[in-house]
Steps between C-alpha positions, in 0.01 A plus 500: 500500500636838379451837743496833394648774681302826553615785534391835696572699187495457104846491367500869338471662864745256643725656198408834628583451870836322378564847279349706797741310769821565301405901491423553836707225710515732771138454576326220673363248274103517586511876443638457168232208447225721639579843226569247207125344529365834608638625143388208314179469633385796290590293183451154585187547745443243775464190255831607381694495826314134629536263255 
């Protein structure tokens, strides 16, 4: 039996918060999480940011 792994967020914002970590390594990781789906949100909308 094969499992599948899920994920808390769809690969583009994980690419986002990789990007988003490398600019601003001197801030804590869930406050760089927290502005990159606050500016996403506007483009992906919730379905965007929970599948």
């Amino acid at each position: 039996m094969e499992s599948q792994r899920r994920r808390g967020l769809p690969h583009d914002v994980l690419i986002y918060f990789v990007l988003a970590m490398v600019l601003y390594a001197n801030v804590a990781y869930e406050e760089v999480l927290r502005l990159v789906i606050e500016g996403l949100r506007p483009l992906l909308g919730e379905e965007g940011l929970t599948q």
